[in-house]
C-alpha positions in Angstrom: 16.4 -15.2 37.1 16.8 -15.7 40.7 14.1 -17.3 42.3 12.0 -16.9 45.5 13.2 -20.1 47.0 16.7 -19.0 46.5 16.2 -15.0 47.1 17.2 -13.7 50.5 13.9 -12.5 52.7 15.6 -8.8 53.0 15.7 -8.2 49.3 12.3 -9.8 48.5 10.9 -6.9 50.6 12.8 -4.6 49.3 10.8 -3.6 46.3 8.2 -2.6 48.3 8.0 0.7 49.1 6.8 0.8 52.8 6.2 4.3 55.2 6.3 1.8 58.5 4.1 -0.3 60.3 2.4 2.9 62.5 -1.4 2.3 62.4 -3.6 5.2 60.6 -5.3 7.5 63.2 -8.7 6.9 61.2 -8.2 3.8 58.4 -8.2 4.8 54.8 -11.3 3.1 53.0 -10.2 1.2 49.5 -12.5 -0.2 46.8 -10.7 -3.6 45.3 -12.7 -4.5 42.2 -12.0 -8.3 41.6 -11.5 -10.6 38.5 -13.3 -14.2 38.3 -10.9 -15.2 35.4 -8.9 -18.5 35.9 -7.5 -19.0 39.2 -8.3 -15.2 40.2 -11.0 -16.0 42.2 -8.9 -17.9 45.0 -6.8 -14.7 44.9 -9.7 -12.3 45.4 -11.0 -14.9 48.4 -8.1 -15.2 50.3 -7.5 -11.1 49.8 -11.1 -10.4 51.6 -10.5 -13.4 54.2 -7.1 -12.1 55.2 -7.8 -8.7 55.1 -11.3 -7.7 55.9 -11.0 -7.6 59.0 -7.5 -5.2 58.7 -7.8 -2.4 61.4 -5.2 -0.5 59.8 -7.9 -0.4 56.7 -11.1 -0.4 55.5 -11.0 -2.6 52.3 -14.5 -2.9 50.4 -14.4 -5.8 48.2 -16.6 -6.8 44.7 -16.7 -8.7 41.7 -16.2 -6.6 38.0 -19.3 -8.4 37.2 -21.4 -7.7 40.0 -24.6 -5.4 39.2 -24.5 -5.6 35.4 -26.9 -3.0 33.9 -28.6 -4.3 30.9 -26.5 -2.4 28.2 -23.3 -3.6 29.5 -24.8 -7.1 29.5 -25.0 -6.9 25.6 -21.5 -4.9 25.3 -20.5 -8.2 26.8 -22.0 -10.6 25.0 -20.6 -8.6 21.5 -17.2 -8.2 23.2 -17.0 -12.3 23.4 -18.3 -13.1 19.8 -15.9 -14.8 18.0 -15.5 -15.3 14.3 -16.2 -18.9 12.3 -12.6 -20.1 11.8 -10.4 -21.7 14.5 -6.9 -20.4 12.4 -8.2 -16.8 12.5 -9.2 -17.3 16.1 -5.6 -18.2 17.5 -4.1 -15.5 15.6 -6.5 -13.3 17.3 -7.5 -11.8 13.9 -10.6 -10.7 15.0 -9.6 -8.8 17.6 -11.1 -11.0 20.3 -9.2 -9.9 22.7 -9.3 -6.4 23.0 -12.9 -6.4 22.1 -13.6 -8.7 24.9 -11.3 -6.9 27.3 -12.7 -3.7 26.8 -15.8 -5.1 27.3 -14.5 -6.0 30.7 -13.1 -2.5 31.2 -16.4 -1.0 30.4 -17.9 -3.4 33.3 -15.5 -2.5 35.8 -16.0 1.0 35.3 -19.4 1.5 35.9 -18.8 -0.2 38.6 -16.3 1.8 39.8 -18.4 5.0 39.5 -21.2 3.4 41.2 -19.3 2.4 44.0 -17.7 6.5 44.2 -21.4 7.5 44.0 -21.9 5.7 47.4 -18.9 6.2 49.6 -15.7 8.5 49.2 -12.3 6.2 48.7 -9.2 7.0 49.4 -8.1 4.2 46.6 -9.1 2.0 43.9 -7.7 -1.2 43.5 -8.1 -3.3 40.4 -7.1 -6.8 40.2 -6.3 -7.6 36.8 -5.5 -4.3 34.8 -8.1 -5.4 32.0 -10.9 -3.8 34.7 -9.3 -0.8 34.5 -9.0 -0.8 30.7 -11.7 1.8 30.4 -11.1 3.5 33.6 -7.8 5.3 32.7 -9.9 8.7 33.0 -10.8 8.1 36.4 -7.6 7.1 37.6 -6.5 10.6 37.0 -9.1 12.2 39.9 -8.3 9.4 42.4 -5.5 6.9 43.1 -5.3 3.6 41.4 -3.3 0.7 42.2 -3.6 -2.5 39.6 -2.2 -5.8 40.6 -1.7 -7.8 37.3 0.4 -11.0 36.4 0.8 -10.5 32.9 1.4 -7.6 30.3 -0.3 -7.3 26.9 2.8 -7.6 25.3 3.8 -11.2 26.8 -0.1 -12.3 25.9 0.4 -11.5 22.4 4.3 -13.1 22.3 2.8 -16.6 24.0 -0.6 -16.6 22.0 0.2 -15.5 18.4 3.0 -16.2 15.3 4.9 -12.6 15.3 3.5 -11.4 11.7 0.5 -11.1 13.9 1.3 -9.6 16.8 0.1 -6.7 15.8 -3.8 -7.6 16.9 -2.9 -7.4 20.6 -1.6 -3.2 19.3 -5.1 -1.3 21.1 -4.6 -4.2 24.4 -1.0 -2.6 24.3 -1.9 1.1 24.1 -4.7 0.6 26.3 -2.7 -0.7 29.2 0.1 1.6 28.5 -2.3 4.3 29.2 -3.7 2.8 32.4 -0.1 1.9 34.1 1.0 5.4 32.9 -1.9 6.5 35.2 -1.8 4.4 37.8 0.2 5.7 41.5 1.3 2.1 41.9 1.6 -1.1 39.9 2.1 -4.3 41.3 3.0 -7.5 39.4 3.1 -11.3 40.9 6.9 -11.9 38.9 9.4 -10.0 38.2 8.9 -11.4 35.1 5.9 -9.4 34.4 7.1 -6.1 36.0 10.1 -6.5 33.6 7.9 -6.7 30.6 6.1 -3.5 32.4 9.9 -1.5 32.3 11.2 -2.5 29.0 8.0 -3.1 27.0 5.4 -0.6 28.1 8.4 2.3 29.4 6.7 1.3 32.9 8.4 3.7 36.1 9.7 1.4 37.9 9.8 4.1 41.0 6.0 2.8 41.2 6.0 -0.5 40.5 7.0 -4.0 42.8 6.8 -7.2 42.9 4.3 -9.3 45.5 3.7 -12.8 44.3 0.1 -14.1 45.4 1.5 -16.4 47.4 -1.0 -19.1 49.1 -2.8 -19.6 52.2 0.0 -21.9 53.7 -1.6 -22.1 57.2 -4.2 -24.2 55.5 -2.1 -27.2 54.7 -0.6 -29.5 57.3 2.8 -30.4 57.4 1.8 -34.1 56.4 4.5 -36.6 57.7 5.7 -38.2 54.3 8.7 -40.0 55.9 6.8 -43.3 57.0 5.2 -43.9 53.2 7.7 -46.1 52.0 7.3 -48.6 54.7 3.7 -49.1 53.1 5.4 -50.5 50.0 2.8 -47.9 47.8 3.3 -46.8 44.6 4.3 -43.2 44.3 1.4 -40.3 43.2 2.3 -37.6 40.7 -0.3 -34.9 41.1 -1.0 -32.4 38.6 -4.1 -29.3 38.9 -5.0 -27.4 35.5 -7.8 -26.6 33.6 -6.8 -25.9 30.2 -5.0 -29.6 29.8 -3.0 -29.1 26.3 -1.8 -25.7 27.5 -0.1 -26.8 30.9 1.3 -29.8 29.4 -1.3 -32.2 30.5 -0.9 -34.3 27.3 2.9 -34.5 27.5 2.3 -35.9 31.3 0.2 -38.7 29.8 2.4 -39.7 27.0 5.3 -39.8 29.1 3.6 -41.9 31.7 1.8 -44.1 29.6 5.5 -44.8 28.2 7.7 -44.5 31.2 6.3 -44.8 34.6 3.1 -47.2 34.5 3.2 -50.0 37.0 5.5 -47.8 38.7 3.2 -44.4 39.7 -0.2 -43.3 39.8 -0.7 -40.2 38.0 -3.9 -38.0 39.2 -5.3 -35.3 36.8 -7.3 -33.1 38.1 -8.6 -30.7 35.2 -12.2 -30.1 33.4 -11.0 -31.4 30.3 -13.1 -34.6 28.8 -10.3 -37.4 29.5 -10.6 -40.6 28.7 -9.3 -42.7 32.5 -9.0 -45.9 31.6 -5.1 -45.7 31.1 -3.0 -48.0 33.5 -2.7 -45.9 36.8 -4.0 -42.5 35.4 -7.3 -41.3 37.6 -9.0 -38.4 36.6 -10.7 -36.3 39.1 -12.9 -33.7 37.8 -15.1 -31.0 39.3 -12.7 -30.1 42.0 -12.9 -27.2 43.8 -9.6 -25.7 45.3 -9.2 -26.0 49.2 -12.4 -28.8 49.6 -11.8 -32.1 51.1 -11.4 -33.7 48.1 -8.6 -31.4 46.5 -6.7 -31.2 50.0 -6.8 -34.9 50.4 -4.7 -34.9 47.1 -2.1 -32.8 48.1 -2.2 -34.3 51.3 -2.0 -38.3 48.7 0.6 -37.2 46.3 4.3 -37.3 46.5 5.0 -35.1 43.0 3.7 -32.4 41.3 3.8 -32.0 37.9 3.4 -28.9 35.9 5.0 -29.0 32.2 3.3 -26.3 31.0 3.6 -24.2 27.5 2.7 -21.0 28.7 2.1 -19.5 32.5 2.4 -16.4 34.0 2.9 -17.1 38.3 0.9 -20.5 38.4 -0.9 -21.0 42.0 -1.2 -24.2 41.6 3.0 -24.6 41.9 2.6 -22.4 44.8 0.4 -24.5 46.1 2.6 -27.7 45.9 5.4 -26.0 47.4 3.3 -25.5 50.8 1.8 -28.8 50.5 5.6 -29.8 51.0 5.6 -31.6 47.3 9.0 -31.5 44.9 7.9 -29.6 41.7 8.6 -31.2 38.0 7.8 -27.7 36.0 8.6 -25.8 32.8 11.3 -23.4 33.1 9.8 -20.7 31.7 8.1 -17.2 32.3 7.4 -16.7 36.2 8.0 -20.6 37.2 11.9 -20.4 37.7 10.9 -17.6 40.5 8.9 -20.8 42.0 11.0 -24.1 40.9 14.4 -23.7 41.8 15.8 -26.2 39.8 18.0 -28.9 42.1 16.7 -27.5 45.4 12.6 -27.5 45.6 12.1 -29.5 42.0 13.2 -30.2 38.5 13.0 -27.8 35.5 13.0 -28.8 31.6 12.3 -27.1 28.7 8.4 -27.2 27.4 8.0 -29.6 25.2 11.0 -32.2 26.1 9.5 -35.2 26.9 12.8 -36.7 27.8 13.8 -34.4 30.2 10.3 -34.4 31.8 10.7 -38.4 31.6 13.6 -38.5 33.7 12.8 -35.7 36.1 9.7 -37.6 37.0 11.4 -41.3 36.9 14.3 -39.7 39.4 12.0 -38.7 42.4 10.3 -41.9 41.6 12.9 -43.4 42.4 14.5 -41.6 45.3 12.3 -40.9 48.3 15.3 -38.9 50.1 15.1 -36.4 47.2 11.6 -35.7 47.4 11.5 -35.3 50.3 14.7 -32.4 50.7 13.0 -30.8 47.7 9.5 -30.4 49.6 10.8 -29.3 52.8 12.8 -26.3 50.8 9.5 -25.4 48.8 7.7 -25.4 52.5 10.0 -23.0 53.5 10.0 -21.0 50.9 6.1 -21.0 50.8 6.2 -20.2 54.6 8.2 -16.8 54.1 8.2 -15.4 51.0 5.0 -16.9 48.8 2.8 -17.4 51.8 -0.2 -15.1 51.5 -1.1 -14.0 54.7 2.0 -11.8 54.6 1.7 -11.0 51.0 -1.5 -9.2 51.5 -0.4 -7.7 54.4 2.5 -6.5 52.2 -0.1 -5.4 49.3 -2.1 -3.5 51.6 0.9 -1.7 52.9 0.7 -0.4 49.1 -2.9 0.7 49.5 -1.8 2.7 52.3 1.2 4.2 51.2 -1.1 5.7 48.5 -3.7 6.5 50.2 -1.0 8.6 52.4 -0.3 10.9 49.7 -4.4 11.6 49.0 -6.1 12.7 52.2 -5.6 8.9 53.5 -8.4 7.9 56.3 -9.5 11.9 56.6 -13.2 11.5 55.4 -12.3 13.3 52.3 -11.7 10.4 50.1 -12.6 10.9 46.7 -16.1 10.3 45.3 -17.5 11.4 41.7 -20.6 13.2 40.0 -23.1 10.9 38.3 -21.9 10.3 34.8 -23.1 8.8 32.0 -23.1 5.5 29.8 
């Protein structure tokens, strides 16, 4: 899979379907309904910062979860009740997932047909397809585009044995049914929009790739040449919530075996760690972009990812504009990040010797770290950075909104329906 550190800026945007730059005589109006899962939240920030103030659109943004009514409070809280049993839980047996997720759908939609009831748009924008999950119908009367970085399909392959795969069946026919309805479909990997093809019989005529890129203006090109006159001990770095999953356990062992007395290692995660290990510092509560998480960046020397399962990590984006040389599974949507051999080192999940020796090698070679993080700068600066990612996204928004009485006044709005 070719990556975007290696990919060629001309064919990047190339799956983007574009009708030019010319500014709208009167700006279409969009509704973007946002997700708070995960790292989504960064993404829906940096959308409104970077493009609220657009003049070639009007975008309105909000949170699914915003104005709850009280019966979709309680569709909630049955949506996320799990059953007693932590074996039938991981094999999704009771249908966690979908019950949740249509939960979420249901949210989003009333939402949705609030928001109509106020103002006509010219397009809805969904960011992750499980808000539109029971919004198929509406995406018939007015355009839909859904940015998502994972299918249904690749959730059920990562998160269950294969005899019971079929749980994740309704999430499947469910999104199947949205996409099929949907003008445009944008993923954050090729990886995904793949899935989207060859799993789901996605068009691809309407789909592209735009990775989320980061907000690479907001980290200084720190001048890491001078640090080894200071005689300090190198800092791997590694951001992630859900420890076990990214490989945050593996990271330990293998420091704890390899590299103490030789590195400091920096975990910042919500997990309940134990940091009384030789050179391992836990930092917990850490918000993304305060002082205190840019002043890591700004301290480390390595990142270190070895994750299990990801879809288009942020944080890896993240590392590559804070000029840091990845150490990162070679899996999923991470090659399209981690060239191996040119902005960091790739290894099979699970392969604590390989991720031993990636990490002991730009320990051990300041020269290589820093090549490796001046390629991931450069890649971050022009093809993951997201002020021109949005930019690109909202070129979507208008594109679509061109083909539906875009900007006219005569954006779509619906009648008052009912639970």
């Amino acid at each position: 899979m070719t990556s975007y550190i290696d990919a060629p800026t001309k064919g990047l945007n190339a799956v983007v379907p574009a009708s030019g730059d010319a500014l709208p005589l009167n700006r279409p109006r969009i509704l973007s309904i946002q997700s708070r899962c995960i790292g989504h939240t960064t993404y829906a920030r940096n959308m409104e910062r970077m493009l609220a103030d657009s003049d070639r659109s009007q975008i309105d943004f909000h949170f699914m979860d915003e104005e709850r009514e009280l019966p979709t409070r309680v569709l909630n809280r049955l949506g996320e009740l799990r059953i007693p049993g932590a074996w039938i839980r991981r094999q999704n047996l009771d249908l966690h997932r979908y019950r949740a997720e249509k939960s979420y759908g249901r949210m989003a939609r009333r939402l949705i047909e609030r928001k109509l009831l106020q103002h006509p748009y010219d397009v809805v924008h969904i960011q992750t397809q499980v808000g539109g999950y029971d919004a198929a119908r509406l995406a018939r009367h007015i355009p839909f585009v859904v940015t998502a970085d994972i299918t249904a399909v690749q959730v059920s392959q990562e998160s269950t044995l294969p005899e019971y795969r079929w749980t994740y069946l309704p999430n499947i026919a469910v999104e199947r049914e949205l996409f099929a309805q949907c003008a445009r479909c944008v993923f954050w990997s090729q990886w995904s929009r793949d899935s989207y093809v060859r799993d789901l019989g996605g068009d691809p005529a309407k789909s592209c790739v735009i990775p989320p890129g980061t907000d690479v203006a907001a980290f200084p090109e720190w001048n890491r040449d001078r640090r080894e006159e200071t005689k300090r001990l190198p800092r791997i770095l590694f951001v992630g919530g859900d420890f076990i999953r990214k490989g945050g356990q593996d990271l330990v062992t293998v420091f704890q075996e390899r590299l103490a007395g030789k590195a400091i290692l920096d975990l910042v995660t919500s997990s309940p760690l134990a940091s009384d290990a030789q050179g391992v510092r836990v930092h917990r509560g850490v918000q993304a972009f305060t002082p205190e998480w840019m002043s890591l960046y700004e301290q480390a020397d390595i990142f270190a990812l070895p994750s299990y399962f990801e879809g288009m990590p942020s944080s890896l984006v993240e590392a590559a504009a804070a000029t840091l040389p990845i150490v990162a599974t070679n899996i999923n949507g991470i090659p399209e990040v981690v060239a191996n051999g040119t902005n960091g080192l790739t290894l099979a999940p699970g392969d604590c010797a390989a991720l031993a020796n990636a990490l002991e090698t730009l320990v051990a070679d300041p020269a290589l770290r820093l090549r490796m993080g001046r390629a991931g700068r450069i890649a971050a600066e022009t093809k993951l950075n997201s002020a021109l990612n949005f930019r690109r996204l909202e070129q979507v928004f208008l594109d679509v909104a061109a083909g539906s009485d875009a900007g006219s006044g005569k954006g779509v709005s619906i009648g008052r329906e009912g639970n």
